[in-house]
C-alpha positions as a printed NumPy array, in Angstrom:
array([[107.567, 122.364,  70.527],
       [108.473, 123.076,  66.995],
       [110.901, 126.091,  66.407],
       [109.989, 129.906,  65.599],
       [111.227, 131.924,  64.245],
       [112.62 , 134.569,  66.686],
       [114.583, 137.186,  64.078],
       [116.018, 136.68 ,  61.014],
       [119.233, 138.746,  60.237],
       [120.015, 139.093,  56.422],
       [123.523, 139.984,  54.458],
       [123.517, 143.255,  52.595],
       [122.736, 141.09 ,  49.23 ],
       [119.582, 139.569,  50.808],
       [120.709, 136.365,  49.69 ],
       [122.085, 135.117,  53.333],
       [120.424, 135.306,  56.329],
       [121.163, 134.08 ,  59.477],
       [117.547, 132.673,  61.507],
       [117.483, 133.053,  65.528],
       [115.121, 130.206,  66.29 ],
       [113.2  , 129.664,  69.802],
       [112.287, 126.613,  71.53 ],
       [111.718, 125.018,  75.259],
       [115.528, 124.03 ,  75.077],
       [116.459, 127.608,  74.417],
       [117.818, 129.375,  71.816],
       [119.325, 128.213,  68.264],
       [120.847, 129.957,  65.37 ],
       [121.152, 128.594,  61.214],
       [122.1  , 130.432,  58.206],
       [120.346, 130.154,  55.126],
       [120.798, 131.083,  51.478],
       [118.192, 131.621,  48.317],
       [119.395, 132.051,  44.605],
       [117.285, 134.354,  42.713],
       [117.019, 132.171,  39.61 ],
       [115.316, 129.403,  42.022],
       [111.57 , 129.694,  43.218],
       [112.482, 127.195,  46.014],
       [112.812, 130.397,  48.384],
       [115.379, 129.975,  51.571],
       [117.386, 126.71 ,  52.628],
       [119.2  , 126.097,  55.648],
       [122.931, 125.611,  55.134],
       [123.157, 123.531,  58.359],
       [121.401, 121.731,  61.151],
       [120.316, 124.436,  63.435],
       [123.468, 125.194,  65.991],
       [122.962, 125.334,  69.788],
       [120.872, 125.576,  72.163],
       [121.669, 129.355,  74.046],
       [120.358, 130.664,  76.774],
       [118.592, 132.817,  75.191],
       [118.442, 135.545,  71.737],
       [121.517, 137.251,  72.412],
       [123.46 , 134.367,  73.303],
       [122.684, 132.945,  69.997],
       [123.419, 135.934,  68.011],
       [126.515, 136.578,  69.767],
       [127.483, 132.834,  68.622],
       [126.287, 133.33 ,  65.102],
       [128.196, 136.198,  64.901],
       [131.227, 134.812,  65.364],
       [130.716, 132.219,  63.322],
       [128.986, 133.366,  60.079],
       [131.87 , 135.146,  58.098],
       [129.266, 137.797,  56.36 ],
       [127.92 , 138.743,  60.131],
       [131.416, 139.334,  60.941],
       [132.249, 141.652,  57.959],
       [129.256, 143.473,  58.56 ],
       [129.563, 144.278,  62.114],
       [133.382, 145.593,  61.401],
       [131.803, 147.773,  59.469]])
């Protein structure tokens, strides 16, 4: 099964986002970035990370990975 998209979390720029993806396996998480001068729209910064259990697991993880997810919940 290909990945969805579960949820997509974005930065307060809108130029990060983190991506909650969903598969048979479970649950996977991968930030991505867009510049504003480029039409290419959003790229992944990594291979997708997991698999999780399930959504929360995988934000949970992303969270305390991704350094802008970590400002932002401080907050």
């Amino acid at each position: 099964m290909k990945p969805v998209v579960m949820r997509s979390i974005n930065d307060a720029t809108g130029q990060r986002c983190v991506d909650i993806l969903g598969t048979d396996g479970g649950a996977y998480w991968s930030e991505c970035r867009r510049d504003p001068e480029d039409a290419h729209g959003w790229r992944r910064l990594d291979a997708p990370r997991g698999p999780y259990a399930d959504e929360t697991a995988a934000v949970l993880a992303a969270r305390g990975a991704v350094g802008w997810m970590r400002m932002e919940s401080d907050g």
